[in-house]
C-alpha positions in Angstrom: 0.0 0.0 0.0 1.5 3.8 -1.2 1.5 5.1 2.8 2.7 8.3 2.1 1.2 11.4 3.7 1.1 13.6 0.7 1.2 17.1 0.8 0.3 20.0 -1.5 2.6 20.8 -4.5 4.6 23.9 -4.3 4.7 26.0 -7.0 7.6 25.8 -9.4 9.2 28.9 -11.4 7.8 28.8 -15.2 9.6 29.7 -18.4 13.1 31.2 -19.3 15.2 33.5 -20.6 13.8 34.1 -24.0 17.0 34.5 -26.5 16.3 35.2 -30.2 15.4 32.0 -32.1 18.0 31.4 -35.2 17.3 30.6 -38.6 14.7 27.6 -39.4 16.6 24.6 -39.4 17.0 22.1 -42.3 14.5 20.0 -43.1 14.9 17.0 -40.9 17.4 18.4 -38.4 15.0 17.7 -35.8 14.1 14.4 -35.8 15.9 11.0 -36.3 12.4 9.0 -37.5 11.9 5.8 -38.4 15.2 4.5 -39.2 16.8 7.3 -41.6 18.6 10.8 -40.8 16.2 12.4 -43.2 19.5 13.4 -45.3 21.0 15.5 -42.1 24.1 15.6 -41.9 25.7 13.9 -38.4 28.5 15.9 -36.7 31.9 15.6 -36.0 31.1 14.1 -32.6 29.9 10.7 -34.4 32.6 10.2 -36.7 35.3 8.2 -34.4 35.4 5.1 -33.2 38.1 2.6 -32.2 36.2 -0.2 -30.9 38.7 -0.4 -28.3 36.9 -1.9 -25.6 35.0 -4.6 -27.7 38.4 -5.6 -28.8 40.1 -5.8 -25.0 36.4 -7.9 -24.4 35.1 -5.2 -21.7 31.9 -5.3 -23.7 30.5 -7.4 -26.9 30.4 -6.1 -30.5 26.7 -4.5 -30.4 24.3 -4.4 -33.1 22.5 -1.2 -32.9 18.8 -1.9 -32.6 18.0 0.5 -35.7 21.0 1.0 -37.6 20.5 4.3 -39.2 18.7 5.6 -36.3 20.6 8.4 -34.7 20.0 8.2 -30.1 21.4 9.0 -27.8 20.5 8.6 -23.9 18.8 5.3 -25.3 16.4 4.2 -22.7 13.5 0.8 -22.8 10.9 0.4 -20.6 8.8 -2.2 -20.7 5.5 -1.1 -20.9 1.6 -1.8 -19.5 0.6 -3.3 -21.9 3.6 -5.6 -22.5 5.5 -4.2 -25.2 8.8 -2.4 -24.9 9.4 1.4 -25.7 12.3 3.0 -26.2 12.9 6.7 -26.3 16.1 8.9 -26.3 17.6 12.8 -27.2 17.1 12.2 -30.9 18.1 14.3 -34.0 20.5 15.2 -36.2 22.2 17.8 -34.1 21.0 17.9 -30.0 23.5 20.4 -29.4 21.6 23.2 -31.5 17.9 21.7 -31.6 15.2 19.3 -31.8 11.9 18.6 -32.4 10.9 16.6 -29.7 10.5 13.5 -27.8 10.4 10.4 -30.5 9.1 6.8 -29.8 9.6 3.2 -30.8 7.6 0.3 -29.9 8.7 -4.0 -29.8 6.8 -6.5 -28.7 10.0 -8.4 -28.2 13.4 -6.1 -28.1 13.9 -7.5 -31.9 11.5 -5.5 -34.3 10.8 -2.3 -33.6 8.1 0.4 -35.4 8.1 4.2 -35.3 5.4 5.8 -33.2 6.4 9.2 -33.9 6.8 12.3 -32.1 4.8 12.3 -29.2 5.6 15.4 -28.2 6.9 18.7 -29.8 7.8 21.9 -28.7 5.5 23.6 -31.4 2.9 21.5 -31.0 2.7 21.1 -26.9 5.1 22.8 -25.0 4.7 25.8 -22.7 7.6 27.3 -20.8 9.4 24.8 -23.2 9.4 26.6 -25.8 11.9 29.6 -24.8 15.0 29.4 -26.6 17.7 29.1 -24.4 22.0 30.0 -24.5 24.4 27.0 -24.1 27.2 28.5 -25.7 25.0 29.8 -28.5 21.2 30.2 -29.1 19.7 26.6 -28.6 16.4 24.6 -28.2 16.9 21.0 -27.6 15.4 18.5 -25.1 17.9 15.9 -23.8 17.8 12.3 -22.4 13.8 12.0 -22.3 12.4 9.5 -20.7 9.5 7.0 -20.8 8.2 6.0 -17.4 5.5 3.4 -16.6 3.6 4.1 -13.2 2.1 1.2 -12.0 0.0 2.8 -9.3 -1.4 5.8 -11.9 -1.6 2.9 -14.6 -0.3 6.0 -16.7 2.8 7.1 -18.6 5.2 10.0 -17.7 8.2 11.3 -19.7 11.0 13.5 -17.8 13.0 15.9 -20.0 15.8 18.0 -20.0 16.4 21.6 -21.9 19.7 22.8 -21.9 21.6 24.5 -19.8 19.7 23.5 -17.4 15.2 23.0 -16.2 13.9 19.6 -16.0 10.2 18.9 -16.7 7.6 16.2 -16.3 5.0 15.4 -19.1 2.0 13.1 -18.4 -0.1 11.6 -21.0 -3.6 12.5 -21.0 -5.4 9.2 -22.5 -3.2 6.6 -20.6 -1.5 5.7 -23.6 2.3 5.7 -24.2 2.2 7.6 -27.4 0.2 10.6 -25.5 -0.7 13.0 -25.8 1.0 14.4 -23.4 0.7 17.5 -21.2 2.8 19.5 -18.2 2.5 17.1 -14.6 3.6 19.4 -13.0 1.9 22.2 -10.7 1.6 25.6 -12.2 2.8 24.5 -15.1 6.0 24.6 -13.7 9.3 23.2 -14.2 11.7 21.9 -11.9 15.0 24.5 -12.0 18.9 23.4 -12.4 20.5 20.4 -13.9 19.5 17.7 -16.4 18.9 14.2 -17.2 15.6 13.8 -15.5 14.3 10.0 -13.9 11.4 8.5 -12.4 11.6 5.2 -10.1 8.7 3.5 -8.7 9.0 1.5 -5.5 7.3 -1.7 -4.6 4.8 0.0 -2.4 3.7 2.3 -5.1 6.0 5.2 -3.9 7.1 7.9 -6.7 10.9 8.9 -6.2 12.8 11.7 -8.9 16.4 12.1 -8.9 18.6 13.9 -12.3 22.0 14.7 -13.1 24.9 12.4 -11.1 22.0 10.9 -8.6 23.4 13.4 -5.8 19.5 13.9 -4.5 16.8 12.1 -4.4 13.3 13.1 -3.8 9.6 11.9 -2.7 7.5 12.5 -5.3 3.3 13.4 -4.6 0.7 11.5 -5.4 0.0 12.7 -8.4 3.6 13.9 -9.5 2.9 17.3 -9.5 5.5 17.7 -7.4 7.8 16.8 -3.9 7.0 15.8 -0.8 9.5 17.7 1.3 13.1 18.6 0.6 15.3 16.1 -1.4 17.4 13.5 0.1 21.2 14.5 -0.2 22.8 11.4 -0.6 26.3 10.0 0.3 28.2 6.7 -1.3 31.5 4.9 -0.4 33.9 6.2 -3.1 35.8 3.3 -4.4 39.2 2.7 -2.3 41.6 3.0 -5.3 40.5 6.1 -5.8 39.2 5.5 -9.3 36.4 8.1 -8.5 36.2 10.9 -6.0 33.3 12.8 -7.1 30.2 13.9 -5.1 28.2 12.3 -7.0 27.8 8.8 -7.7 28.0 9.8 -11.7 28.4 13.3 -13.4 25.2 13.2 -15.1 22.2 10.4 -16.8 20.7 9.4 -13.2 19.0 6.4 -13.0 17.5 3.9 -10.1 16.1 0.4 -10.3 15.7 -1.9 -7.7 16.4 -5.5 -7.7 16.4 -8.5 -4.5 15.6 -5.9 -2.3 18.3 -3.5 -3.0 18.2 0.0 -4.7 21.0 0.5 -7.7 21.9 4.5 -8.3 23.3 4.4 -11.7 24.8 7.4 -13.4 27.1 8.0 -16.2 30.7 9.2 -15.7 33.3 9.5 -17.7 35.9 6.5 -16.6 39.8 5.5 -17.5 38.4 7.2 -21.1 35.4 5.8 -21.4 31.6 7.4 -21.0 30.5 4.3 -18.9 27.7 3.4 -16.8 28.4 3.6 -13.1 26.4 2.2 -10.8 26.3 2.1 -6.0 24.2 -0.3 -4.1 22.3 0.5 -1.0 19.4 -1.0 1.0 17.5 2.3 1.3 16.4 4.2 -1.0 18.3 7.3 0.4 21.6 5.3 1.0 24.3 5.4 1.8 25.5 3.8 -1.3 28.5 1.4 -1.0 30.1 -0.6 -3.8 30.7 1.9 -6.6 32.1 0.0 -10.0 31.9 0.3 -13.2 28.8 -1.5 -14.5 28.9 -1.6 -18.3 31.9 -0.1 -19.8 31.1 2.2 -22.4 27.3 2.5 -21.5 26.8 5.6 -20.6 23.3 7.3 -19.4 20.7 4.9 -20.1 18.7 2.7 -18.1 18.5 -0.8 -16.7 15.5 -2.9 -17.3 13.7 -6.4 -16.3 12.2 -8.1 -19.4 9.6 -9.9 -20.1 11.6 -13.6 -19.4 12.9 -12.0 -16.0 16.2 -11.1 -17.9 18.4 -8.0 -17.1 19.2 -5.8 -19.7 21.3 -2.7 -20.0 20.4 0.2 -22.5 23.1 1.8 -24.6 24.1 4.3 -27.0 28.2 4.5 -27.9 29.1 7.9 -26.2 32.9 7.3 -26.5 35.3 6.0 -28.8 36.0 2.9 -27.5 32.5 1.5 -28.4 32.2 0.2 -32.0 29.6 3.2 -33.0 28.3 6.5 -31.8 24.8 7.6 -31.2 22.6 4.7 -31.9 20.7 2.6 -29.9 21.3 -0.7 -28.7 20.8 -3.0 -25.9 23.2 -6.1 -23.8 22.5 -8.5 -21.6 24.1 -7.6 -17.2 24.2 -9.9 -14.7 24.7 -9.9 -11.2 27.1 -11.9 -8.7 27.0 -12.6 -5.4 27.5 -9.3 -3.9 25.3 -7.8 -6.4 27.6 -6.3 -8.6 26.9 -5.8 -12.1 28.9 -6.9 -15.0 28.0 -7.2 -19.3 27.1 -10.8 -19.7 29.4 -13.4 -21.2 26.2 -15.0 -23.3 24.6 -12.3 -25.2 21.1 -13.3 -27.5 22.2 -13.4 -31.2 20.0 -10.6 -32.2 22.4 -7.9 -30.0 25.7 -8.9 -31.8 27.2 -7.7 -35.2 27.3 -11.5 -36.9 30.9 -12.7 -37.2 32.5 -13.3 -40.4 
């Protein structure tokens, strides 16, 4: 039972510095669609790759999950109604702009269709549609989220807008592809940082955290907003020190929970690569002990349970030691006896680049 006494949702701050909006974008800037770049061009960022760490055996030689796909922040969820969704900061350029939050559906990880955009600035945002200044004039929205409540038997997506202001979208007909509207009280936005998550608990309990994972917070009943002041939280840095941070990760928080333990993942840039990092604690507010390095390589994602009780890591290729930038793919983790994560040795056919 969600025991939680709830109280009223502050208000949050709405909009943003308005900044003049550049030139229209090319046609298909904005969007990555349903397997094709829409004849964008992709940027210097994608164009290296060593394949480093698939060749020292850190991690297995991924088949992205749509090949000409461009994602990042790849995240899968499996869904109410069974099937899995994947979302991610999508188009050609997320540095300059986007369109919006795009969506793809499986009913088994293999085959996946294009549900669109979902949402768009144009078409639904609010405060969201302020340009902002991250080193220039930009309007993006980074590492979205998917989000399946259980207790709401309803579907939220968190964003991000650079520099900074994180938001939380709710769809109005209880359906994954939306539409979706502002959650939040006031049509408000929640100020700093980036890289927005949800985690439900087994008693039905809402918790947000974003950027490293260095606070979490009680969400309402209706996740319009907190419940109280965030949770600071602290973690046993790793005795080699290997990572001396505040936070657990610099930035793509995520929690899951698994045998009775919470895992606060985040993604930090480790020994070269953009890897996902991940602490263990038996409360939800820690402290976190055993930080390692969960999947080399993998970034900010997510970690999911599918359907056959399997765990699965998302991924995207952030880094040059992956075999490919910016495109999403999944692999198999599993867990040993102290709970520690690690890239299975015996990945499913379907995730690998066949061999030759």
């Amino acid at each position: 039972m969600f025991s939680v006494t709830f109280v009223a949702a502050a208000p949050f701050p709405s909009g943003g510095d308005t900044v003049p909006a550049p030139a229209p974008a090319a046609p298909g800037i904005g969007i990555s669609g349903p397997g094709a770049i829409h004849g964008a061009q992709w940027y210097q960022y994608n164009k290296e790759v060593t394949g480093s760490a698939v060749k020292a055996g850190m991690i297995p030689n991924l088949r992205p999950l749509i090949p000409d796909t461009q994602l990042r922040d790849t995240v899968v969820i499996v869904g109410g109604d069974g099937n899995y969704y994947m979302t991610g900061s999508s188009g050609a350029d997320i540095w300059d702009r986007n369109t919006g939050v795009e969506l793809w559906r499986s009913p088994d990880l293999k085959n996946w269709s294009y549900l669109g955009l979902v949402w768009t600035f144009d078409r639904d945002g609010t405060w969201e549609k302020a340009w902002r200044f991250h080193h220039h004039p930009v309007r993006a929205l980074w590492a979205p989220e998917l989000h399946y409540i259980k207790r709401l038997n309803n579907y939220f997506i968190t964003i991000s807008m650079p520099p900074g202001n994180r938001g939380i979208l709710r769809s109005t007909t209880g359906k994954p592809e939306g539409p979706y509207v502002n959650a939040l009280a006031n049509d408000g936005h929640l100020p700093g940082g980036i890289d927005a998550t949800l985690f439900e608990d087994d008693d039905g309990a809402v918790y947000f955290t974003s950027g490293g994972g260095g606070t979490i917070w009680l969400m309402n009943e209706d996740l319009s907003g907190f419940v109280g002041a965030g949770h600071r939280i602290t973690y046993e840095k790793p005795a080699d020190g290997s990572w001396t941070s505040s936070c657990v990760g610099q930035e793509g928080a995520s929690l899951f929970k698994r045998n009775g333990k919470y895992y606060l993942g985040a993604a930090a840039f480790y020994k070269g690569r953009y890897s996902s990092v991940v602490a263990i604690s038996e409360h939800i507010y820690g402290p976190y002990t055993n930080w390692h390095e969960a999947v080399p390589c993998g970034g900010g994602t997510n970690y999911f349970q599918d359907k056959e009780g399997r765990w699965w890591c998302a991924f995207f290729g952030n880094d040059d030691q992956a075999s490919f930038r910016e495109k999403p793919a999944i692999l198999m983790i599993e867990f040993d006896r102290q709970g520690l994560i690690h890239v299975s040795r015996d990945q499913p056919v379907f995730v690998l680049e066949p061999t030759h």
